[in-house]
ZAMARGU-4260 file (C-alpha; in steps of 0.2 Angstrom, whole numbers, plus 5000, padded with zeros to 4 digits):
<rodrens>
0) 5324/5071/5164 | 5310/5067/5173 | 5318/5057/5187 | 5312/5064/5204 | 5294/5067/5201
5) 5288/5056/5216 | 5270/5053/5210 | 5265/5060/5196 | 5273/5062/5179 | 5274/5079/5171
10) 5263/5076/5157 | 5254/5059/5163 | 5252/5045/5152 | 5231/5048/5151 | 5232/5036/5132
15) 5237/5021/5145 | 5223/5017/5151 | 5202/5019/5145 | 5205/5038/5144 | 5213/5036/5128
20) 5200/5023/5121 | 5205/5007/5129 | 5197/4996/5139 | 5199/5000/5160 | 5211/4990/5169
25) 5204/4970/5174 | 5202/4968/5193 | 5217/4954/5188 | 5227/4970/5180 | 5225/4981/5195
30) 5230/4966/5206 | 5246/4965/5196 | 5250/4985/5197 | 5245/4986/5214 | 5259/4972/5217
35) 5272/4980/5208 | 5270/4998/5217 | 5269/4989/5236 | 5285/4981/5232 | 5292/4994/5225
40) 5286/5005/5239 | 5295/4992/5252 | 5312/5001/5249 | 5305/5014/5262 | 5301/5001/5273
45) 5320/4999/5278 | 5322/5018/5283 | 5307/5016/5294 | 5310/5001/5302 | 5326/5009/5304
50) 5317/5025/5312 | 5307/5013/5323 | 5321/5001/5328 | 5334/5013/5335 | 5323/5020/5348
55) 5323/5002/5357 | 5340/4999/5351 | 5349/5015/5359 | 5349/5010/5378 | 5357/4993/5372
60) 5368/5003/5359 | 5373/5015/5373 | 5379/5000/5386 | 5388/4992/5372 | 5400/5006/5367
65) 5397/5017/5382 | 5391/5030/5371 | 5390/5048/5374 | 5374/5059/5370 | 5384/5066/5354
70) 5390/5050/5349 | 5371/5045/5350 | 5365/5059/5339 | 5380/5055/5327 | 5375/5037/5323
75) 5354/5042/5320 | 5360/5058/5311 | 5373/5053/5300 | 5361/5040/5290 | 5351/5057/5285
80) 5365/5067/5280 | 5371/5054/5270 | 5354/5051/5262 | 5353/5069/5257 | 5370/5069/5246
85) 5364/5053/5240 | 5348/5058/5233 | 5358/5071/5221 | 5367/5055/5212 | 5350/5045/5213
90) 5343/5052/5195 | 5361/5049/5186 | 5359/5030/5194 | 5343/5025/5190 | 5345/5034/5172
95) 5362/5022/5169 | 5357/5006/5177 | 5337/5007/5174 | 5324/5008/5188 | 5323/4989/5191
100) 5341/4989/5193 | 5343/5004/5205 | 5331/4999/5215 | 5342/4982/5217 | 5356/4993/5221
105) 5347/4999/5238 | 5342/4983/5241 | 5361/4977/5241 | 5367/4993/5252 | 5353/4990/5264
110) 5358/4971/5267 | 5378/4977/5266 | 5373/4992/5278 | 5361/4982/5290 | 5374/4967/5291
115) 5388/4978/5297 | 5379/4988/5309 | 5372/4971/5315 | 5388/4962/5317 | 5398/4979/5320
120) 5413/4977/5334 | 5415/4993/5339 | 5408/5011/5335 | 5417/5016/5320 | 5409/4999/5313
125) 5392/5004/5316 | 5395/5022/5310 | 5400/5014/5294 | 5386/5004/5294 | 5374/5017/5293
130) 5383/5027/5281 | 5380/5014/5268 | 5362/5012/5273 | 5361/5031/5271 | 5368/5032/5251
135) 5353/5018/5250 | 5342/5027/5257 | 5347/5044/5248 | 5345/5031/5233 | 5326/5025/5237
140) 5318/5039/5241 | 5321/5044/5223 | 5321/5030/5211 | 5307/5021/5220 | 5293/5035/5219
145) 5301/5038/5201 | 5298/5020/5197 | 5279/5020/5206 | 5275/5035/5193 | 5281/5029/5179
150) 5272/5011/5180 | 5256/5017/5186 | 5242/5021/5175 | 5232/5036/5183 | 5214/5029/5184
155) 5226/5021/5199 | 5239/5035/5202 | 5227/5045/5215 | 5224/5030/5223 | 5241/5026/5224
160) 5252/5040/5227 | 5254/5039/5247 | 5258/5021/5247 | 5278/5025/5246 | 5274/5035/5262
165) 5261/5023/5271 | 5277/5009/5269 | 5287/5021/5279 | 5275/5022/5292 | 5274/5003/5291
170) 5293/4999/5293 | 5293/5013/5309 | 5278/5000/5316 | 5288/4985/5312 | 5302/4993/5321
175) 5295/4997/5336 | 5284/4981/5337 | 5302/4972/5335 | 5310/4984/5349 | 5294/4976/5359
180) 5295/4959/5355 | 5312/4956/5357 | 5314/4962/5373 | 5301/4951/5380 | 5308/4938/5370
185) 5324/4940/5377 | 5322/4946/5393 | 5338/4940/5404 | 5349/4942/5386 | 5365/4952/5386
190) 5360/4971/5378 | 5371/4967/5364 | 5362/4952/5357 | 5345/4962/5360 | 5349/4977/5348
195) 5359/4969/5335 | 5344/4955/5333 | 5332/4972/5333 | 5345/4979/5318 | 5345/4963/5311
200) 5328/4960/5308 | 5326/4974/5298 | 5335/4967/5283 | 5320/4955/5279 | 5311/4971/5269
205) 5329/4972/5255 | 5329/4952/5256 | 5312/4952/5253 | 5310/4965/5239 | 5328/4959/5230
210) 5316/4941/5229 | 5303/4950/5223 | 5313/4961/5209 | 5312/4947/5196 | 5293/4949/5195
215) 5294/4965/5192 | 5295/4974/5175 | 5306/4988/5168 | 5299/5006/5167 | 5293/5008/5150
220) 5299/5027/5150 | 5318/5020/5153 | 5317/5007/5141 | 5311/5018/5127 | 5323/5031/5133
225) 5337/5019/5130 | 5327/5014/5113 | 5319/4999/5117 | 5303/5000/5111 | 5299/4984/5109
230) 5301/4980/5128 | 5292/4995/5130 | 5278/4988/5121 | 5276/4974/5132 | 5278/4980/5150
235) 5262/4991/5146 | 5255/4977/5138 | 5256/4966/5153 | 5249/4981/5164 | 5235/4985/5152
240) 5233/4967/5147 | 5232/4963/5127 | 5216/4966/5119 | 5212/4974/5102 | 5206/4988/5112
245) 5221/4993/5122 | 5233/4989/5106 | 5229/5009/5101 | 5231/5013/5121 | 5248/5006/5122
250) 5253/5014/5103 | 5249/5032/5108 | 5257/5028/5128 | 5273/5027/5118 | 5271/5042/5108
255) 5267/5052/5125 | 5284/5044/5132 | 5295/5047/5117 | 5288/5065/5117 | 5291/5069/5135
260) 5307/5059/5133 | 5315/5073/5120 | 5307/5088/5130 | 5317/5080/5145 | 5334/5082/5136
265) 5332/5099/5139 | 5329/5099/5156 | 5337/5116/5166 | 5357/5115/5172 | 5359/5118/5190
270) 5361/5136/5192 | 5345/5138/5183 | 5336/5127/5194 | 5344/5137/5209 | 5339/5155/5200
275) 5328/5153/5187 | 5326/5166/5174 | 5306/5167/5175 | 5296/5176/5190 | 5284/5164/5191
280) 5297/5147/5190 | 5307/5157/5205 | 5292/5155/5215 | 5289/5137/5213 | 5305/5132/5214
285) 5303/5144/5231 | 5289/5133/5236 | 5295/5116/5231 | 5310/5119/5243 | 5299/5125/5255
290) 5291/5110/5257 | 5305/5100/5258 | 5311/5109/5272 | 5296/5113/5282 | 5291/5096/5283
295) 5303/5091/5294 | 5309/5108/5304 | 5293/5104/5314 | 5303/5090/5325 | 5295/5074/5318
300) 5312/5064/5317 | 5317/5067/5335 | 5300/5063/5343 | 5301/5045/5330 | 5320/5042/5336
305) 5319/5048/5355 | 5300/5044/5359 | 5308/5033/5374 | 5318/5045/5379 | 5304/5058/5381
310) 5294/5046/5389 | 5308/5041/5401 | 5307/5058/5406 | 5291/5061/5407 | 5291/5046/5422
315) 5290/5031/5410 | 5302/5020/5422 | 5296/5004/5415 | 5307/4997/5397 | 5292/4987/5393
320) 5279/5001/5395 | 5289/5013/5385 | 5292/5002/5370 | 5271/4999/5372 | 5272/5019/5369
325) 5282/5019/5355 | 5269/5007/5346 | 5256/5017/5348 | 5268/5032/5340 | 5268/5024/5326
330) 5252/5017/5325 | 5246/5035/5327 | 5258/5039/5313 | 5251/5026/5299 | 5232/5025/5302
335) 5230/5042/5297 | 5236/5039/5281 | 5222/5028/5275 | 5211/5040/5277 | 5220/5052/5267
340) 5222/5041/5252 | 5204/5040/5251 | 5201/5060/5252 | 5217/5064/5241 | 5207/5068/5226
345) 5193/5077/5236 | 5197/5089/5250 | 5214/5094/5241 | 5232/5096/5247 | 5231/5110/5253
350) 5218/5108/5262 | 5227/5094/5272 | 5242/5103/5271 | 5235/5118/5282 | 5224/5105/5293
355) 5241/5096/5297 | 5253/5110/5300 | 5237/5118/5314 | 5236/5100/5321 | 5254/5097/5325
360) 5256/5118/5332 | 5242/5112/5344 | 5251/5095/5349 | 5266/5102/5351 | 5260/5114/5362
365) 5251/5101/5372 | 5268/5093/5372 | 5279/5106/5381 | 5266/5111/5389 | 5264/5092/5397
370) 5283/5092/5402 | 5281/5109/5409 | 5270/5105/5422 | 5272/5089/5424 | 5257/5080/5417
375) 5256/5061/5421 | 5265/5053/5406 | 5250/5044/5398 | 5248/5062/5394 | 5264/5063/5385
380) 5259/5050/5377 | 5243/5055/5372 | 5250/5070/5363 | 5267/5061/5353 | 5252/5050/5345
385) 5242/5066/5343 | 5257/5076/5336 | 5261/5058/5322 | 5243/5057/5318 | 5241/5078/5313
390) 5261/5074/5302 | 5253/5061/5291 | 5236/5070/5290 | 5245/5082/5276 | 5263/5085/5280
395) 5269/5067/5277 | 5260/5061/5262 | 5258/5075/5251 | 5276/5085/5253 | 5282/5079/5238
400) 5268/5077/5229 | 5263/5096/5228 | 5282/5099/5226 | 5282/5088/5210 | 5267/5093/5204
405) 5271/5113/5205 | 5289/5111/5195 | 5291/5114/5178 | 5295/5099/5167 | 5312/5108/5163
410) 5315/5110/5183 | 5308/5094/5190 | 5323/5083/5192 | 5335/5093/5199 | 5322/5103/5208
415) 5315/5087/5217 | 5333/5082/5220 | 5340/5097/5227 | 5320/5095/5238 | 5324/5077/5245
420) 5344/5084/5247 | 5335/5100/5259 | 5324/5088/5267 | 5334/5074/5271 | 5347/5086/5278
425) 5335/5095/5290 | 5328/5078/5296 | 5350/5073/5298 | 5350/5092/5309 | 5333/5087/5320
430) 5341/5070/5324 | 5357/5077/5327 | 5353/5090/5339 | 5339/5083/5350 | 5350/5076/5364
435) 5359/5091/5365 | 5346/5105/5364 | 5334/5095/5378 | 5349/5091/5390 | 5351/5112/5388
440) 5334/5119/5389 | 5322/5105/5395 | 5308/5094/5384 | 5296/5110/5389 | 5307/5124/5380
445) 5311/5109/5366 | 5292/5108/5361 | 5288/5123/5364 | 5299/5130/5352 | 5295/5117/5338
450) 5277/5123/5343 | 5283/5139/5336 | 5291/5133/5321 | 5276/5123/5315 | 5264/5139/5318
455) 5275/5150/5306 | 5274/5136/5293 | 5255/5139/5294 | 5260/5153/5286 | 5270/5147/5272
460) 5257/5132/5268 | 5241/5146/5267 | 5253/5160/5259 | 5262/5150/5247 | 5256/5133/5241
465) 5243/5133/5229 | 5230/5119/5229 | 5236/5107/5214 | 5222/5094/5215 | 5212/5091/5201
470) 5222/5102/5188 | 5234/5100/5174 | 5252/5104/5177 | 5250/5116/5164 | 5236/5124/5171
475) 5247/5125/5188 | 5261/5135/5179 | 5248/5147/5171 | 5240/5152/5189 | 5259/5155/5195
480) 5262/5166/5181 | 5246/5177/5186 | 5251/5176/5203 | 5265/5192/5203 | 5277/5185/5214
485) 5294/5182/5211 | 5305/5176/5222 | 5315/5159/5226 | 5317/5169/5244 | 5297/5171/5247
490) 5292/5157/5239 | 5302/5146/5250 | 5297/5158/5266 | 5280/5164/5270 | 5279/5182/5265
</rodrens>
């Protein structure tokens, strides 16, 4: 099965569009595509709003419950952990219930998850609460990439493929503009009704998607995998549009699907995936989690979750001034990404892969430098949104794209599962720890040794990952083969 390929689908549908000799997609058609993906793509909008939302929530979280730091770093971790045993059920979900209907599923959790944590009377209620959000997410961050790639054609797909991430970045804005507003909204309010409106406010993105859902189509890969052609049939006719022309597109668009459809019922048993029998599959499997875990080893999740924190002390007294810090965190963390969508298919992945792992050695260093000898805190600031901005030049938006690209079709839905279980899980270990590991060694040692971290994972990204863009799967596999290595070990390290 071909489940967790977040962006591009093993062998992609090129007879669904002019490519295959019918007509390009109407400025009307793209409209219509462009709508589906952006609300599909919203489901990642909870987790980041989520993301952004807790770092103004915490104070009032902390006052409420009279929580301790470890009782902190439970309630942001657990949502991750969760997430990350989640995602390994996602592909069996969205196989049984369809794509449309999983991605209702999240919805549902989210609004279930967010209602509890928002109305929660104590903190095994809110604990709770984000354990649900958590199998949502786990649930999202497969079936709704997997979804985008199955219903985009690819004269869109480049285009496309960061949009998932970009809504991400979008809800972790949402929730710290929230944070913002509210608090000067509600200035003399009790803490409690400040936080649990900022969690509350974050279930408009599952309302407004679970609204949306009936405007959405099926994947046509499901429905033809579940032997409803006919359907099938008319989901890419309502992308492509019906015309003589496109009536041959559609035809051989199916033939592509069914064929990659009985390939897929072959797909490799988990041991395999873990081993494979082949050199050259050990070492993408090696690389693929690699990246997974690389991605978020370099600290991203704590400076998005305790941003305040670091700039409380780094001598930002001031509530106000700090939430204005977190803003520009996450504005830091989105605007890169526009820029990347338009260079995907030009400078490369790995290119911004490397460019981004450099960028964030040097920020961090910057960082505990900063703390180390007590810079003036705009500095601090200056280098969080410094530290964002070099994450979402490569690290953020391609991760799983070069990790779903470099998988065999045999190994990519387990792979990419057992890559968003390894990342979500490191991202749960970050947030978990962060408290903890600055009370004992200080912010200066706590950057300074993600500055470390993030220079060995130069290594791995100019070592290991090969440069996908602009060449067939099958091409990929053929470079691996002549590559001589063979090792899940070194592929996921950077020897």
């Amino acid at each position: 099965m071909d489940e967790l390929n977040p962006l591009q689908p093993v062998k992609p549908l090129k007879k669904y569009s002019g490519e295959a000799g019918g007509e390009e997609l109407s400025p009307e058609r793209k409209r219509y595509v462009a709508f589906v993906v952006i609300t599909a793509a919203l489901t990642a909008s909870s987790l980041g709003y989520d993301v952004g939302v807790m770092a103004g929530a915490m104070d009032g979280l902390e006052e409420t419950f009279a929580l301790s730091d470890f009782e902190i770093e439970v309630v942001i971790g657990a949502m991750n952990f969760v997430a990350a045993i989640g995602a390994l059920f996602a592909g069996n979900t969205a196989d049984r219930f369809g794509r449309k209907a999983s991605l209702g599923i999240c919805c549902f959790l989210y609004l279930v998850g967010g209602g509890l944590m928002t109305g929660a009377p104590n903190y095994a209620s809110l604990l709770a609460g984000r354990i649900i959000t958590g199998v949502g997410v786990g649930l999202a961050f497969v079936i709704g990439p997997v979804y985008i790639s199955e219903i985009t054609p690819p004269e869109l797909r480049g285009v496309l493929a960061t949009v998932f991430d970009v809504s991400i970045n979008l809800g972790i804005l949402s929730g710290y503009v929230a944070s913002f507003v509210l608090e000067n909204t509600l200035p003399d309010a009790p803490q409690s009704l400040k936080w649990r409106a900022m969690i509350g406010f974050g279930n408009v993105f599952p309302l407004v998607v679970s609204f949306l859902l009936i405007r959405l189509p099926e994947s046509p890969r499901w429905l033809t995998m579940k032997g409803r052609r006919r359907d099938a049939e008319k989901v890419l006719s309502s992308i492509l549009g019906i015309d003589e022309g496109n009536q041959q597109a559609i035809a051989l668009s199916l033939a592509a699907i069914e064929e990659e459809n009985k390939i897929d019922a072959e797909s490799a048993s988990w041991l395999e995936v873990i081993s494979p029998p082949e050199p050259h599959v050990r070492h993408a499997v090696g690389v693929a989690f690699g990246i997974g875990f690389w991605q978020q080893i370099t600290g991203t999740e704590a400076v998005l979750y305790y941003s305040a924190n670091f700039l409380e002390e780094a001598g930002l007294t001031s509530t106000n001034l700090r939430l204005l810090g977190n803003m520009l965190v996450g504005l830091s963390k989105l605007l890169p990404e526009f820029w990347v969508m338009s260079s995907i298919n030009s400078r490369g992945r790995r290119w911004h892969m490397i460019l981004s792992a450099g960028s964030m050695t040097v920020s961090l260093a910057l960082l505990g430098a900063a703390f180390g000898l007590g810079l003036p805190s705009w500095t601090v600031i200056l280098f969080l949104c410094c530290f964002m901005a070099s994450f979402s030049l490569g690290a953020g938006p391609f991760a799983f794209v070069i990790a779903s690209e470099i998988l065999p079709l045999h190994y990519r839905a387990k792979g990419m599962s057992i890559n968003t279980c390894i990342n979500r899980g490191v991202s749960g270990a970050v947030a978990l720890t962060a408290l903890s590991i600055t009370r004992a060694v200080g912010e200066a040692a706590y950057f300074f040794g993600f500055a470390a971290i993030s220079f060995v994972s130069i290594g791995f990204y100019l070592r290991q990952v090969p440069e996908t863009c602009g060449k067939s799967l099958e091409g990929i596999q053929t470079e691996l083969k002549h590559d001589g290595r063979s090792s899940v070990v070194r592929g996921f390290c950077f020897l």
